[in-house]
LUMVEXKOL-904078 format. One record per residue: residue number from 1; x, y, z of N, C-alpha, C in turn. Coordinates in pm, 1 decimal, decimal comma. Example, Ala and Ser with C-alpha at 12.3 -4.5 7.8 and 13.67 -1.06 7.14 Angstrom:
<sites>
     k         nx         ny         nz        cax        cay        caz         cx         cy         cz
     1     1319,0     -569,0      780,0     1230,0     -450,0      780,0     1320,0     -330,0      780,0
     2     1285,0     -225,0      708,0     1367,0     -106,0      714,0     1290,0        3,0      787,0
</sites>
This chain:
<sites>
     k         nx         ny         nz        cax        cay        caz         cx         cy         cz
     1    18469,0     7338,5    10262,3    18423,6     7372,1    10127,9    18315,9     7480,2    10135,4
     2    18299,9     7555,2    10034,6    18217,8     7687,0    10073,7    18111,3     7693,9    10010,1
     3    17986,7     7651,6    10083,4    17873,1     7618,9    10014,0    17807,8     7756,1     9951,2
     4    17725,9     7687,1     9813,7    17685,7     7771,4     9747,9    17520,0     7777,6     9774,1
     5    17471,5     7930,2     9779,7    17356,0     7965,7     9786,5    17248,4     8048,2     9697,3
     6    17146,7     7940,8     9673,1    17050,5     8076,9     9610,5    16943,0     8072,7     9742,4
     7    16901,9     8251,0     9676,4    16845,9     8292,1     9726,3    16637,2     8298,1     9641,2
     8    16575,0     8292,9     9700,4    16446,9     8322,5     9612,3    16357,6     8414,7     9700,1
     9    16337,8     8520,2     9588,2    16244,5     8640,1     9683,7    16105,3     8677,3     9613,6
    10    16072,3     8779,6     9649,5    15925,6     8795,1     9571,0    15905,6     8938,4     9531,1
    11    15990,9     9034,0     9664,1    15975,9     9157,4     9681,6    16092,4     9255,4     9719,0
    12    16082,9     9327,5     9811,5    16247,1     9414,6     9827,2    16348,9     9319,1     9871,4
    13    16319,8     9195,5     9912,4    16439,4     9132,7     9930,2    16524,2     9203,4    10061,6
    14    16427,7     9257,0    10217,4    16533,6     9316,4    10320,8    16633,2     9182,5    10366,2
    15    16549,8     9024,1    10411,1    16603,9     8951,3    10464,1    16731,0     8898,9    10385,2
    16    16720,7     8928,9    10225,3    16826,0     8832,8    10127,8    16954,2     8909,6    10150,9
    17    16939,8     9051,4    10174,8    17036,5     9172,5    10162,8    17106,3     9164,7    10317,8
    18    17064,6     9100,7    10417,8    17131,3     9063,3    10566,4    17184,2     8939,1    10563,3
    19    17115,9     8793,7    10490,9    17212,5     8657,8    10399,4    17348,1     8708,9    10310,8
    20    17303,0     8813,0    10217,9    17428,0     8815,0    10175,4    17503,1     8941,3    10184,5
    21    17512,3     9049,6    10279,9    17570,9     9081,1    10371,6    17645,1     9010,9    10440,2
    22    17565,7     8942,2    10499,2    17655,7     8815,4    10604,5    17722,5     8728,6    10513,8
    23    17752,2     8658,8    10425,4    17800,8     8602,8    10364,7    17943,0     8669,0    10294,9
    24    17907,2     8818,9    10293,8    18027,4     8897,9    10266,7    18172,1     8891,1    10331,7
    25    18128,9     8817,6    10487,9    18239,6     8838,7    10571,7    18343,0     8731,0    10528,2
    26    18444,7     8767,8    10559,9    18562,7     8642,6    10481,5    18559,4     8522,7    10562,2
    27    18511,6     8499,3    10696,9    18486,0     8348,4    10755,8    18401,5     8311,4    10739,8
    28    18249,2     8300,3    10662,6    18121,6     8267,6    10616,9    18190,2     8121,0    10508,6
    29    18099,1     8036,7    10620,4    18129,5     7894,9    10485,4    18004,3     7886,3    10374,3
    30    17959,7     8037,2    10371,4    17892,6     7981,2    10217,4    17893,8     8134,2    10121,3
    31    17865,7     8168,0     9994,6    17865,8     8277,0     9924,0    17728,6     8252,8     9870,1
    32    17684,1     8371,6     9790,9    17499,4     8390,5     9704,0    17606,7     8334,6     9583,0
    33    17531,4     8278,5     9491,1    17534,5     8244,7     9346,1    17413,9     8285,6     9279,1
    34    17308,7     8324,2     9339,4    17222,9     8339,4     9249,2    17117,4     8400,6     9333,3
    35    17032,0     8512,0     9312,0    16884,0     8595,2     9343,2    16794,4     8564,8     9247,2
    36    16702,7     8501,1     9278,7    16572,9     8460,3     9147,6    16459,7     8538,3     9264,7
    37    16320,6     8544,4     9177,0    16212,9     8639,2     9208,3    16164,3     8562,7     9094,5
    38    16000,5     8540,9     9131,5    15850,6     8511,4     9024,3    15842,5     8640,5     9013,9
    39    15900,6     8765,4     9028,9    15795,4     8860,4     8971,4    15923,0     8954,3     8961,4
    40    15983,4     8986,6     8781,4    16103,0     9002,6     8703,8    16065,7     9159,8     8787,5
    41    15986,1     9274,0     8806,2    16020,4     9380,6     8909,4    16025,1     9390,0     9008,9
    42    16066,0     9260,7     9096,9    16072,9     9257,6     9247,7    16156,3     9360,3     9222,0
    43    16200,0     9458,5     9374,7    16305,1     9549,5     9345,9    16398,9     9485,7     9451,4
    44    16400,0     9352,9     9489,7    16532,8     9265,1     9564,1    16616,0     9237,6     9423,6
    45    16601,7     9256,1     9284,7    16658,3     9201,5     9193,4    16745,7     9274,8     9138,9
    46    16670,4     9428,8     9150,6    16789,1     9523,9     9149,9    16921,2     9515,7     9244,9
    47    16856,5     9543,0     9373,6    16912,9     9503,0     9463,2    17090,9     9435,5     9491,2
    48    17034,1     9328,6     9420,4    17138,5     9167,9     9451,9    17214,0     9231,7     9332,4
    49    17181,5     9254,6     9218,2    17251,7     9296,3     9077,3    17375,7     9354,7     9112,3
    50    17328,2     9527,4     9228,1    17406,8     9629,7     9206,0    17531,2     9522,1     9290,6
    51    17515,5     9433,8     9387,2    17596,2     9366,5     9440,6    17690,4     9330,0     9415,6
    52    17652,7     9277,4     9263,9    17751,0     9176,0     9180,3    17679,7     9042,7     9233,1
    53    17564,6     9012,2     9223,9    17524,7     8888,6     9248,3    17405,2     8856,6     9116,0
    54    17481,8     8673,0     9117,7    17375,8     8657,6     8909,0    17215,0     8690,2     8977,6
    55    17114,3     8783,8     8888,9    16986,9     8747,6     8952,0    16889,2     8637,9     8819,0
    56    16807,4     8643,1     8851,7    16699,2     8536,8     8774,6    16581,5     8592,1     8784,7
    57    16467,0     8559,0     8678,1    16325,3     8579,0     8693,9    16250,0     8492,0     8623,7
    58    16180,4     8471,8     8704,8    16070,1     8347,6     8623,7    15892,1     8347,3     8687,0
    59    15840,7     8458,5     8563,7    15735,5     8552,4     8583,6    15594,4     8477,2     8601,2
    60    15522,8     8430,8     8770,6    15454,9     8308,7     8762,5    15301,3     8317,7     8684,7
    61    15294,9     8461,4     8642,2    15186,8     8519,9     8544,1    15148,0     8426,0     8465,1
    62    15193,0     8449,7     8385,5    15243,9     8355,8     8226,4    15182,4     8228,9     8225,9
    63    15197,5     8133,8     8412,5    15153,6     8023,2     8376,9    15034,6     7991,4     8468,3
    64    14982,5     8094,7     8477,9    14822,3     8100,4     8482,1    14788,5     7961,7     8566,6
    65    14832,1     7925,5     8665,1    14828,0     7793,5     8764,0    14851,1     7710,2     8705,4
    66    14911,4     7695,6     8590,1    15021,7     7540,6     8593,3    15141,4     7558,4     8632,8
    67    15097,8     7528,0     8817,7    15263,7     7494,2     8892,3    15323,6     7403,2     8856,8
    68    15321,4     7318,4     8818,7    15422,2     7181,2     8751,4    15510,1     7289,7     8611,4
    69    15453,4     7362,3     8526,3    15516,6     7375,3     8411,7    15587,5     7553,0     8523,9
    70    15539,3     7604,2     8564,0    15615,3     7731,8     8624,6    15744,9     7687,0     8757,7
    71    15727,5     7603,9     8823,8    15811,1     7507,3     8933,3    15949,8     7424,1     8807,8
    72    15890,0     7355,2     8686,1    16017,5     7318,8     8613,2    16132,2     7436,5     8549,6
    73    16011,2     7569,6     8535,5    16142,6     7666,9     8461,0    16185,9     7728,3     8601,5
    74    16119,3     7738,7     8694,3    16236,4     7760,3     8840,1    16316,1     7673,5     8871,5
    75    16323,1     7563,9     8887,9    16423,1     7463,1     8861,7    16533,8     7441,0     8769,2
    76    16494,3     7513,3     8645,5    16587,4     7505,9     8545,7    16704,2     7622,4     8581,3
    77    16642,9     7742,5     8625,2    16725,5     7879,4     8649,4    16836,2     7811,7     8790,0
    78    16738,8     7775,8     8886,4    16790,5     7715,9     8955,9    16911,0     7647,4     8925,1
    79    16918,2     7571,4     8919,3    16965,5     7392,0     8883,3    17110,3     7447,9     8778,6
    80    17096,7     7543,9     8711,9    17217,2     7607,7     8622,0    17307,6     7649,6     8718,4
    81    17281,4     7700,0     8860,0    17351,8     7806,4     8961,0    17430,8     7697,4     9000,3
    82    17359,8     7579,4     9028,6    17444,7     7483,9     9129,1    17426,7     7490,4     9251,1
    83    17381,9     7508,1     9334,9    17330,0     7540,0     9445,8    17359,2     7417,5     9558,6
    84    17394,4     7476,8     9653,6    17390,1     7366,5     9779,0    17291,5     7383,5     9848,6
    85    17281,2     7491,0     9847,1    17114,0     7575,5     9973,3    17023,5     7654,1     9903,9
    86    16917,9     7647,7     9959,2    16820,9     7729,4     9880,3    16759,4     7804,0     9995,2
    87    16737,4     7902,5     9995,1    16669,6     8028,6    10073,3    16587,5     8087,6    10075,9
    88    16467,4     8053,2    10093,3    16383,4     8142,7    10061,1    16294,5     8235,0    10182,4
    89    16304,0     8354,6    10108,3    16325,1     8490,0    10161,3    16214,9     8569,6    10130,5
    90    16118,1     8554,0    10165,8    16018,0     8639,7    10111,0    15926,9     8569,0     9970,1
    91    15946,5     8477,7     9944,9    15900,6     8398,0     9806,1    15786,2     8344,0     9864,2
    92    15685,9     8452,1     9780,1    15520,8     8400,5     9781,4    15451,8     8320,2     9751,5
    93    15523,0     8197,2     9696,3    15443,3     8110,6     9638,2    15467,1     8000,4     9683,3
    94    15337,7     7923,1     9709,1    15357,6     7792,7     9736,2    15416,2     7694,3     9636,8
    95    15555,5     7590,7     9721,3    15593,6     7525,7     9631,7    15532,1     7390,0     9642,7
    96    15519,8     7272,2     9520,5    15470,3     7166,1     9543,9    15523,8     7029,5     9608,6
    97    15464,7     6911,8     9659,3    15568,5     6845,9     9711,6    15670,8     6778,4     9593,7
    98    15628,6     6781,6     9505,4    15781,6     6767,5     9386,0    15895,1     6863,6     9382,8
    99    15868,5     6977,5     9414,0    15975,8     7054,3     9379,8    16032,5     7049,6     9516,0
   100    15983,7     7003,4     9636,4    16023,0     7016,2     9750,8    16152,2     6905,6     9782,4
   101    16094,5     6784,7     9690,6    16158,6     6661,8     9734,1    16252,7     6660,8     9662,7
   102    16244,2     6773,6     9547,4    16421,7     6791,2     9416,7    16540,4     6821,6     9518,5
   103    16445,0     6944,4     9620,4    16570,1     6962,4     9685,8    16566,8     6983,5     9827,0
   104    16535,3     6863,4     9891,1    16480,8     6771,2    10018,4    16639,6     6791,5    10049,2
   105    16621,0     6874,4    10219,1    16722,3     6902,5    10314,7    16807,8     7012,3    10253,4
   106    16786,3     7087,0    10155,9    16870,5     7220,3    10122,2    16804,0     7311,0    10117,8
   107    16644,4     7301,1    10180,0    16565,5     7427,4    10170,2    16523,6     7466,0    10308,0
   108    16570,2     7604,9    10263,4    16555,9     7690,6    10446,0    16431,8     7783,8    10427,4
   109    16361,2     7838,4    10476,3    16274,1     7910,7    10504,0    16241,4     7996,3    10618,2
   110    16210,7     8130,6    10565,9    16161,8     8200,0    10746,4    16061,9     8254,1    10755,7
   111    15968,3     8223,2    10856,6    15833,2     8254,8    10908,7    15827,3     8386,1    11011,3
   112    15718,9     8456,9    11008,7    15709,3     8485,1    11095,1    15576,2     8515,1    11214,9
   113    15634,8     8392,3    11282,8    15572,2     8389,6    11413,3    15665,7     8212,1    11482,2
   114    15618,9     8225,1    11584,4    15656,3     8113,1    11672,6    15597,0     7961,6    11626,5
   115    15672,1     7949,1    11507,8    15622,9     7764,3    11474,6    15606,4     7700,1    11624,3
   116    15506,2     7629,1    11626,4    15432,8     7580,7    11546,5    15288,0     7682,6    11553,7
   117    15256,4     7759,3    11567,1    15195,8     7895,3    11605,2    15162,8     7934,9    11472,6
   118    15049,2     7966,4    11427,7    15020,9     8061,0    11307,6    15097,8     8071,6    11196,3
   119    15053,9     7932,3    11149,5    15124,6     7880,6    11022,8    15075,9     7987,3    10932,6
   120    15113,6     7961,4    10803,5    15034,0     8090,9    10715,3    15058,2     8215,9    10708,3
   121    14907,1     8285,3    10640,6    14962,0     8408,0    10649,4    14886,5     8488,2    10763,1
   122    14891,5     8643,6    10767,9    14826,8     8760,2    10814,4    14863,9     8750,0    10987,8
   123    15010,9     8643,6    11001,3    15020,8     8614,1    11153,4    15025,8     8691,3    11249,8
   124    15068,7     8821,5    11260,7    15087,9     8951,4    11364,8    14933,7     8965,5    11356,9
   125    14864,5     8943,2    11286,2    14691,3     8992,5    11330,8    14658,5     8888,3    11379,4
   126    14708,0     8756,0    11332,3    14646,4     8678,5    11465,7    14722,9     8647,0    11612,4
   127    14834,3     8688,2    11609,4    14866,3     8672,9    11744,4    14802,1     8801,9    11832,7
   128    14806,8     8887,9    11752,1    14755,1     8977,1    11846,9    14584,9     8991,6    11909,9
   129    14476,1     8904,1    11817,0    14401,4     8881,8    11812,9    14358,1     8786,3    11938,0
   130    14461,7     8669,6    11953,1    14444,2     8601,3    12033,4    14517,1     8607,2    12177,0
   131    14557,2     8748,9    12171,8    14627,0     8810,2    12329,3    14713,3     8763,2    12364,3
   132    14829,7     8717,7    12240,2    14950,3     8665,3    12320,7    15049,7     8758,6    12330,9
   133    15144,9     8699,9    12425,8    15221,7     8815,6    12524,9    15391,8     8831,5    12422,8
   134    15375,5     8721,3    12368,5    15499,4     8713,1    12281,1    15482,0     8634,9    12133,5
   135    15568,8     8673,5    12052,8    15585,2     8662,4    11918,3    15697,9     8670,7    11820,9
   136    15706,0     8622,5    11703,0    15865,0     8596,6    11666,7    15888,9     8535,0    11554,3
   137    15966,5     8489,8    11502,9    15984,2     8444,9    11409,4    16095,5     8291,6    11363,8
   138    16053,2     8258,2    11284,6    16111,8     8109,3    11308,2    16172,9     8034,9    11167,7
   139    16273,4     7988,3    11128,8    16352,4     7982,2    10994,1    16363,6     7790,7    11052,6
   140    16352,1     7752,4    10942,5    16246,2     7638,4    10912,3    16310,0     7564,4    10839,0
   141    16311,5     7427,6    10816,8    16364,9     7336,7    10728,2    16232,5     7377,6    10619,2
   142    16266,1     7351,0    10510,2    16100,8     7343,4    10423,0    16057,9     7207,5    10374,5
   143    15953,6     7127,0    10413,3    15902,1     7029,4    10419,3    15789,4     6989,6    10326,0
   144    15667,7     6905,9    10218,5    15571,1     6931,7    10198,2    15450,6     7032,4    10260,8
   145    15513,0     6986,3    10387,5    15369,4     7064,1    10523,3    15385,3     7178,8    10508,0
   146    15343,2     7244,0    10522,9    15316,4     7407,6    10487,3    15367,7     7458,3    10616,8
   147    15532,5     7497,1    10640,6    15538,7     7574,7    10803,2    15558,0     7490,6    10875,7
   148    15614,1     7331,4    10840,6    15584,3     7277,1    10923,2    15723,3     7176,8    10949,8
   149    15850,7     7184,6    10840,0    15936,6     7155,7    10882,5    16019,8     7158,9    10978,1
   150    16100,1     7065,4    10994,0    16243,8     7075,5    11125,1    16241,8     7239,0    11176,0
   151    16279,2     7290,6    11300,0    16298,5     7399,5    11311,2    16453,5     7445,1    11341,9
   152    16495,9     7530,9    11264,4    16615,2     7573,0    11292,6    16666,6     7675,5    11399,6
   153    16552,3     7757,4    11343,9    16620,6     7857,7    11483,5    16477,9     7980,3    11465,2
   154    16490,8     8024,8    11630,3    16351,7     8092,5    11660,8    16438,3     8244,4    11734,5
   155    16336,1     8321,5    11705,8    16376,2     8481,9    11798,9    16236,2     8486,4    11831,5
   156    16256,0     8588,2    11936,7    16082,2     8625,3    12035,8    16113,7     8756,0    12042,4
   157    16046,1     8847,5    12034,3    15984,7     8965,9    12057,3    15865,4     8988,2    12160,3
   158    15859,8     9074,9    12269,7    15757,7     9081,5    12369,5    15660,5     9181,3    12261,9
   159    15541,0     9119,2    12313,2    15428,7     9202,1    12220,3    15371,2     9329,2    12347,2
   160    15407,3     9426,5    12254,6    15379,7     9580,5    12373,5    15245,2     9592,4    12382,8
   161    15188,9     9701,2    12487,0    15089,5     9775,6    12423,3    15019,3     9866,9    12355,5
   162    14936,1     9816,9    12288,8    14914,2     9924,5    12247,5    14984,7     9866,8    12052,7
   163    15024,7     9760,9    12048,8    15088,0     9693,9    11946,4    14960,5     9699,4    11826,0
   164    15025,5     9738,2    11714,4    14969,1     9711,6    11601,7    15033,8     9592,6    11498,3
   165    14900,3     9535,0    11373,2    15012,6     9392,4    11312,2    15114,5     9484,3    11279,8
   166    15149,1     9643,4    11205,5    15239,7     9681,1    11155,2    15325,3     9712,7    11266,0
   167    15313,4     9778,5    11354,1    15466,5     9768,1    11454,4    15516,1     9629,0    11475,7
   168    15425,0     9538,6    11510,2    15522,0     9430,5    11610,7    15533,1     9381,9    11465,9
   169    15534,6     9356,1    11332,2    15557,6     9316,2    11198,7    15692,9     9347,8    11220,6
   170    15716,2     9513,0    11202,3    15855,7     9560,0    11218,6    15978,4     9553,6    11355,3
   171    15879,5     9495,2    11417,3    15966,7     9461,3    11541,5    16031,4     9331,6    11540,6
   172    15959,0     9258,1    11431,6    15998,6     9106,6    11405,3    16039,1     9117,3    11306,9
   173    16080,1     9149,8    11272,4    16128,1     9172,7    11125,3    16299,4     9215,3    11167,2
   174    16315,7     9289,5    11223,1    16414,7     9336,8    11298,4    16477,8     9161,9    11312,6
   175    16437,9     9095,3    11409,3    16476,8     9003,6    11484,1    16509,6     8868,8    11313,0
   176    16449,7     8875,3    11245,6    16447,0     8824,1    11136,4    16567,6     8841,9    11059,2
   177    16582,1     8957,7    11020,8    16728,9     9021,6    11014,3    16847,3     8966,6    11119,2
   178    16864,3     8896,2    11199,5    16974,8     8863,9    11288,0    16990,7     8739,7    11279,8
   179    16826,0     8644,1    11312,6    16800,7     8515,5    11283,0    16886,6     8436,3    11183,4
   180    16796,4     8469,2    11068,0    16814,9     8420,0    10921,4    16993,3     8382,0    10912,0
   181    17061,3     8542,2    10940,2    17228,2     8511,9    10899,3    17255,5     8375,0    10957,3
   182    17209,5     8402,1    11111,0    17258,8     8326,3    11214,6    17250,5     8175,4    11143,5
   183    17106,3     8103,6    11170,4    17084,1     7963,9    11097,7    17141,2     7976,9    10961,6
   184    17201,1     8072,6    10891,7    17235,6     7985,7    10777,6    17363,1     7933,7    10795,6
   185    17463,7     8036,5    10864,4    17598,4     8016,2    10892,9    17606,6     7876,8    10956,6
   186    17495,7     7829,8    11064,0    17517,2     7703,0    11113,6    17478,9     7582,6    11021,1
   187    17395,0     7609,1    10945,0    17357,2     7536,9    10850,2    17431,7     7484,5    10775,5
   188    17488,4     7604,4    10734,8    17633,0     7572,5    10616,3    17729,2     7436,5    10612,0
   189    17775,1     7456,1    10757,9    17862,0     7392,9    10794,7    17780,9     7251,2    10865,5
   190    17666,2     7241,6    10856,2    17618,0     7083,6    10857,7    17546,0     7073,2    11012,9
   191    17523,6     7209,2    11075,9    17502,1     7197,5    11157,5    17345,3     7221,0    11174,3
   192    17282,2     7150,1    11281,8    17149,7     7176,2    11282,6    17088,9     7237,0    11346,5
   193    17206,1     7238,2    11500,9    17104,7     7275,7    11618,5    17060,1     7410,0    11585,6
   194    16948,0     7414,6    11655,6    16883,0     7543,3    11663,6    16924,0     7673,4    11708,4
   195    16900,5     7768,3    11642,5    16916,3     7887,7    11712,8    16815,8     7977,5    11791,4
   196    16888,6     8024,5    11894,0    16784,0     8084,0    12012,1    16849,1     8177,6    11962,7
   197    16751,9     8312,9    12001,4    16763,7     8440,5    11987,3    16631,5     8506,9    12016,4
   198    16634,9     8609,3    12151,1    16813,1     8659,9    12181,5    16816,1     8574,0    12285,4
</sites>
């Protein structure tokens, strides 16, 4: 059966556009149903559109930190698509443990750096800060814990010299792009184990 996916972004949406790329191919057990963004000019929204994919916006302005009332109208956009998986791809906002537990074991996520390693944000400045030799990125069950769910699948990048957060950013980012397809395709199909890469 060919599971259905949304996607949720914040910004250009590079990682959503390599998900559903990959999803394009005719043996992929899942298709996009839906691109949502908190912020209606992400330009991932254009993006997914020119695709032929439904997009969504639900502008987290408006509700001025009431996540309970901005988390129910994402749910609602949501929840219309039908969704088997949820993806999130760049989506800046912290979700709460209610909205987590709506849809407990269909939410994927990707980090970047080496879970359990520099949860959070500004991570390429702190790995590099703290002189490590390698770095990477890691796509995540999404859990209450912040970064801290099941892990699905990890890529490593050697940190050069002479590395800035913006190169080795784009060097992982790269690897992010290969990742992401990878764990979802296994995902799809019910599978958990992890992915190594490369």
């Amino acid at each position: 059966m060919t599971r259905r996916v949304a996607i949720l972004i914040s910004g250009g949406g590079s990682n959503m556009l390599r998900l559903v790329e990959d999803m394009g191919r005719g043996d992929h057990p899942a298709r996009p149903v839906l691109v949502l963004s908190n912020d209606p000019e992400a330009p991932g929204l254009a993006k997914a559109a020119a695709l032929g994919i439904p997009t969504a916006a639900v502008d987290h302005r408006p509700f001025k930190g009431d996540r309970p009332a901005f988390e129910a109208a994402l749910r609602e956009k949501i929840d219309a698509a039908r969704p088997d998986i949820l993806c999130l791809a760049g989506f800046m906002r912290i979700l709460t443990p209610s909205f987590i537990a709506h849809y407990a074991g269909r939410m994927l996520n990707i980090h970047p750096s080496l879970l359990p390693d520099y949860r959070g944000l500004h991570t390429h400045a702190r790995a590099l800060a703290a002189g490590e030799t390698e770095h990477g990125c890691t796509v995540h069950e999404v859990t209450a814990d912040l970064d801290a769910g099941p892990i699905l699948g990890q890529a490593r990048v050697p940190v050069k010299p002479g590395d800035t957060p913006a190169t080795l950013a784009a060097r992982v980012l790269e690897m992010e792009h290969c990742l992401y397809p990878a764990v979802l395709r296994r995902f799809a199909v019910g599978d958990r184990t992890p992915v190594r890469l490369p």
